[in-house]
N, C-alpha and C positions, 0 to 999 in steps of 0.2 A: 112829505117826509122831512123828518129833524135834519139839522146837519150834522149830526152825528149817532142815526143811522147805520146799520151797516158799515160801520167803522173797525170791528174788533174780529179778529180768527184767533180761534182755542185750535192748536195743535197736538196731537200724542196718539201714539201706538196703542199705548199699554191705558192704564188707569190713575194709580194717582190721586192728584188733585185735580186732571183733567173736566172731569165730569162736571165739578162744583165751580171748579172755572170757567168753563162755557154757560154752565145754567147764572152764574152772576153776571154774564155779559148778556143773556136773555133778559134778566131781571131788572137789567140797568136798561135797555132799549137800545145795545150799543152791537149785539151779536151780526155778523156777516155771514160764520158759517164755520160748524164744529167738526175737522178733520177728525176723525177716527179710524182705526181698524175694524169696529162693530158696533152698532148700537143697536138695544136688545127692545123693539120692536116691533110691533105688526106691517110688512113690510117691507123689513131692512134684513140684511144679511144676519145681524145678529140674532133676529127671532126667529129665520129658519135653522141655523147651525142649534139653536134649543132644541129644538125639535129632536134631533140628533144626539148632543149631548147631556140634553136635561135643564131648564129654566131656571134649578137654581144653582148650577154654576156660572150663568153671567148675571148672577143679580148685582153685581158691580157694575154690569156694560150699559146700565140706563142710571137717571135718577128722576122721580118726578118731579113735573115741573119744567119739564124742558120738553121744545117742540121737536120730536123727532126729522120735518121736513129739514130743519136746521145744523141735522147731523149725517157728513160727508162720508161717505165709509170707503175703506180701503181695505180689504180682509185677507189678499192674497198674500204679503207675509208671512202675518200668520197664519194662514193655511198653511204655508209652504214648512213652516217654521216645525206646523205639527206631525205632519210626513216623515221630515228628515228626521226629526226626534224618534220616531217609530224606527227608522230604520239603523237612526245612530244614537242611542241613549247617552252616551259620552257627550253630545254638546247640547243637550236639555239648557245648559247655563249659558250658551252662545245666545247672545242676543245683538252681538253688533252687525252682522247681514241681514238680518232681520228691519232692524230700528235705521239702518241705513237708508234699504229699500224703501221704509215710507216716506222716510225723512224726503228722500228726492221724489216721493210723487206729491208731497204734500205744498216742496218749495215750486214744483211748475205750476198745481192750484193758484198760491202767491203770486206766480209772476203774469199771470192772466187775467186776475181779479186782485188786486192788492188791495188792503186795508190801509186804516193808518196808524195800528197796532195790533203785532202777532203774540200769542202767547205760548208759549214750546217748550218741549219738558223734556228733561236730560237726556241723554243720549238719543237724540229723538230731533236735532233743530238745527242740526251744523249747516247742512243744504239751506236749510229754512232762512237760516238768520244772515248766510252769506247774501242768498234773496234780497232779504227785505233791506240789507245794507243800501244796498245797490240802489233799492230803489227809495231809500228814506221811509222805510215803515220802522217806528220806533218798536226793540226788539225787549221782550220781557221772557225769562227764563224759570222755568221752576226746579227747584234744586233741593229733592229730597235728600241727599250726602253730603255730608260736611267739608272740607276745603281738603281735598288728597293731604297736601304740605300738612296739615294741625293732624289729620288722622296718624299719619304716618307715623309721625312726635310720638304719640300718645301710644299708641302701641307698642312701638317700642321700647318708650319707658314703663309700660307692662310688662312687657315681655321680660326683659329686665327682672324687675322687681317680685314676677312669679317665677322666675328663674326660668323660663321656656323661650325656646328659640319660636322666632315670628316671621310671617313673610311680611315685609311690611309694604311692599306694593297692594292695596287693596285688588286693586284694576290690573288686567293684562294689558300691555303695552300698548293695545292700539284702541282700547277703547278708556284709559285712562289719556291719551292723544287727542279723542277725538274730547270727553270733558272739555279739557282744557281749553279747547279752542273754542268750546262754544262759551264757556267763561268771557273768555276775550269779547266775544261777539257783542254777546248782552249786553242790554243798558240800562235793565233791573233784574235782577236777582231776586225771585225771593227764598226769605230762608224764614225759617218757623220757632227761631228759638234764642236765648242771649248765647249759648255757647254754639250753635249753628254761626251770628253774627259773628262769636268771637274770631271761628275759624277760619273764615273769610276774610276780616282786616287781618290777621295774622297773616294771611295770604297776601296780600298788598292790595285788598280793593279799598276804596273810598267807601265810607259809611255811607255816602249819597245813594251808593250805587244798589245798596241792599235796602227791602223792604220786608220786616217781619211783621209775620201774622200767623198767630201761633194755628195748628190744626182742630181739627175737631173729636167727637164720640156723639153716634148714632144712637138718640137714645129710646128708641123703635127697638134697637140692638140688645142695647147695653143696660138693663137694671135689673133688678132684685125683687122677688114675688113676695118675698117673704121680711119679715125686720129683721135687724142684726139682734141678734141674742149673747149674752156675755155668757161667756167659756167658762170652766171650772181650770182655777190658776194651779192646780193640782195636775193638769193635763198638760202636755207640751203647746207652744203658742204654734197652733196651724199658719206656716207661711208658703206663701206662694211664688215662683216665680214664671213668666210665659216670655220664651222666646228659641235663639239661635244658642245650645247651650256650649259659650265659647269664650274664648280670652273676653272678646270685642266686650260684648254682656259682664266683664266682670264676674264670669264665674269663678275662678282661683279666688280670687279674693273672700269670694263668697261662702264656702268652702273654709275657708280660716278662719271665717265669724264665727259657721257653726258650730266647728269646735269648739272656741273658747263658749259658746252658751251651751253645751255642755245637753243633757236630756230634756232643757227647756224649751229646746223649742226642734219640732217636727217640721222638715220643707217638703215640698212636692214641685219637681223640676217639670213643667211642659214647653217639650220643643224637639228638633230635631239635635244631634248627639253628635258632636265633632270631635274626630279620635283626640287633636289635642290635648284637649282636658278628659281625657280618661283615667288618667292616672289622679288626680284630683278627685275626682267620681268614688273610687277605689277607695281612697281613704277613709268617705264620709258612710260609705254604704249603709250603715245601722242606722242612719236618722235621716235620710234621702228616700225618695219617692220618684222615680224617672217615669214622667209619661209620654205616648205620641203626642204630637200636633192634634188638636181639635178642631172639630166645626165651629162656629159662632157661636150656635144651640149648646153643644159640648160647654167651651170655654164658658157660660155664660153659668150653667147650673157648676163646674169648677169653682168658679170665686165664690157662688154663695156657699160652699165649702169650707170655706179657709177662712184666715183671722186679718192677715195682713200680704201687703203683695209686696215684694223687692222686685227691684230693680238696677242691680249695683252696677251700672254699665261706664264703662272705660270711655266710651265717645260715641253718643246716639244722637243726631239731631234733634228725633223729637222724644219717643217711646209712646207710640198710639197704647199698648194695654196700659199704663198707667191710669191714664184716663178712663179706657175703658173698667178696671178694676175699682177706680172711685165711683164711679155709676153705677159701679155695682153692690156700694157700701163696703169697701175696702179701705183702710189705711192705708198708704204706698209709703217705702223707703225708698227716694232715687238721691244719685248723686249730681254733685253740680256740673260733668260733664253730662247729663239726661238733659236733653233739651223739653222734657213734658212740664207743666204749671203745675206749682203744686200750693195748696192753702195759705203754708205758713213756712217760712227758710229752716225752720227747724226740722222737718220733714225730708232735707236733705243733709248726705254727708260727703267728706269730702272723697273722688274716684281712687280704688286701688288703696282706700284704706280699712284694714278688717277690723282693725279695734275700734272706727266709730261707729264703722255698723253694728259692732255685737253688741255695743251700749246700747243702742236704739233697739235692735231685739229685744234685747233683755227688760228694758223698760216695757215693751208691750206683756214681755211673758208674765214681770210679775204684779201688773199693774190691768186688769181684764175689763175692768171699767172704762179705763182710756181706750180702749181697741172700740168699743163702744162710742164712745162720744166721739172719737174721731172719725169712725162710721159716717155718722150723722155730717161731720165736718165735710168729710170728701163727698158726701152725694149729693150735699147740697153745692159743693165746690162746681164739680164737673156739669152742673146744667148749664155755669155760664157759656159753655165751648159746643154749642149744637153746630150741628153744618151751617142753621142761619145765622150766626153768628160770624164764620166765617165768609160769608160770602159777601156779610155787607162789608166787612175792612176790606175784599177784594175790590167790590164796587166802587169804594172810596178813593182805591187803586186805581180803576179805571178813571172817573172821573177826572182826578188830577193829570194824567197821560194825556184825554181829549182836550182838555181848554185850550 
């Protein structure tokens, strides 16, 4: 056996990047042993609860390539998690007694078998990382949320600026507490994007302290059966946008654009509907399209629908459908608080501002060729970002932590 062997534990409740971070510590030869709540399995708690619930709502809970013997399960939170919900639908969103309870069975694991780097993901590590303090297991953290301090700014001066009152605590008080603390704890961060980085030194952490590597798009998932074909510019420019539809996403703003473009351009909103921005909603109604949340399947015949995808968001770390709408031969608008990669900086505009996005519209509506070529641009873009792509900068991660 190497000496560095069984060196590494992936920690998390939920999903994530959990998955991709354990199978890169398999791939590197450095795995000890992948704490879970289910891995979906022949065998494991995960692939009897399918049984029950159906196969493919955990196809997140495995990924191949990874040895199931390797992954720890812990499932009674959320068991527990999905009872109380049954009987209290009001705290469906309560995840901190939940994320708790693993967290402290995950850190007695730790303190029995220690590694000599855990890997733990938000709200999910506080127990963990006091652990491996203690006993000198260098501590790495994954941090899909941007820095509470820069979100809070940023909303606010939205909120602001769309003239609507904000709560600007993301977090309830004891689970934006416990963040915090596991901030502290950590002795890598990683975050996924330049304005992710940003918000973090604006927080007072040392550059040392963060490591970026941007996320990925499944592209098993995510592409296009058919080519893009140019629109008739006579038509409005089909745009898209997939998410939370709400200040946070830059929807007001969004809203303002299409105004000023005028019958050029047709959107179609997918996501769920937060009363905030209803009155926003209201005004646009003759050139708006509100749909529910979609499946994968769904979302995926969605975008070969449309022309181009926005995404005018206020403060997003990363924005996964970006990516996924460029594999799908999509154009994207994000701004430069969107933490997702995009081909060329022109592609981005600046956040909470509606007159450079309606240029940017309006350029695709009257210009159908370019929606086209840029097509081309974005799918050949987003193959650099597959999961193996991410997993080898993790490894590289790892590597550096073991010598």
């Amino acid at each position: 056996m190497s000496e560095i062997e069984n060196s590494l534990c992936v920690a998390y409740s939920g999903v994530h990047q959990a998955y991709q971070l354990a199978l890169a510590a398999h791939e590197e030869g450095v795995l000890q042993a992948f704490y879970c709540s289910i891995y979906n399995a022949p065998g494991k708690w995960g692939h009897h609860l399918g049984h029950v619930i159906g196969q493919k709502a955990l196809a997140s809970r495995k990924v191949q390539g990874f040895p199931p013997e390797k992954a720890v399960e812990h499932p009674w939170p959320l068991l527990m998690k999905a009872l109380r919900d049954k009987l209290n639908p009001r705290r469906a969103n309560d995840w901190l007694t939940v994320n708790d309870a693993f967290d402290r069975w995950a850190a007695r694991k730790l303190d029995k078998n220690p590694p000599k780097v855990i890997v733990g993901g938000e709200t999910c590590d506080l127990h963990l990382f006091e652990t491996a303090r203690r006993m000198g297991v260098i501590r790495v953290h994954d941090c899909p949320q941007l820095h509470p301090t820069f979100l809070e700014e940023v909303l606010q001066e939205a909120g602001e600026r769309a003239g609507m009152a904000v709560k600007l605590a993301p977090d309830l008080p004891g689970m934006a507490e416990r963040k915090r603390r596991e901030y502290e704890l950590a002795e890598k961060i990683l975050i996924y994007s330049d304005v992710h980085r940003r918000s973090f030194l604006r927080g007072g952490f040392p550059d040392e302290c963060l490591f970026q590597c941007p996320l990925w798009v499944d592209p098993a998932l995510w592409h296009r059966d058919e080519p893009v074909k140019e629109t008739d510019s006579s038509q409005p420019l089909r745009l898209l946008f997939v998410g939370s539809i709400n200040l946070r996403k830059g929807i007001p703003f969004l809203m303002e654009a299409l105004k000023m473009c005028g019958r050029a351009v047709k959107l179609t909103l997918v996501g769920p509907r937060h009363p905030e921005c209803e009155s926003h909603l209201r005004g646009s109604a003759d050139s708006i399209e509100i749909l529910d949340p979609q499946t994968k399947a769904e979302l995926r015949q969605t975008y070969a629908r449309h022309d181009v995808l926005v995404l005018p968001s206020v403060a997003d770390s990363f924005g996964f459908v970006s990516l996924e709408a460029m594999a799908c031969g999509l154009p994207v608008i994000v701004t430069d608080n969107c933490g997702a990669p995009v081909p060329d900086l022109s592609w981005r505009v600046p956040p909470m501002n509606s007159e450079a996005l309606a240029i940017r519209l309006l350029m695709y509506a009257e210009n159908r060729s370019l929606v086209v070529e840029h097509a081309a641009v974005a799918k050949a873009f987003a193959t650099q970002f597959g999961p193996e792509t991410y997993r080898r900068n993790i490894r590289g991660l790892y590597r550096s932590l073991l010598k």
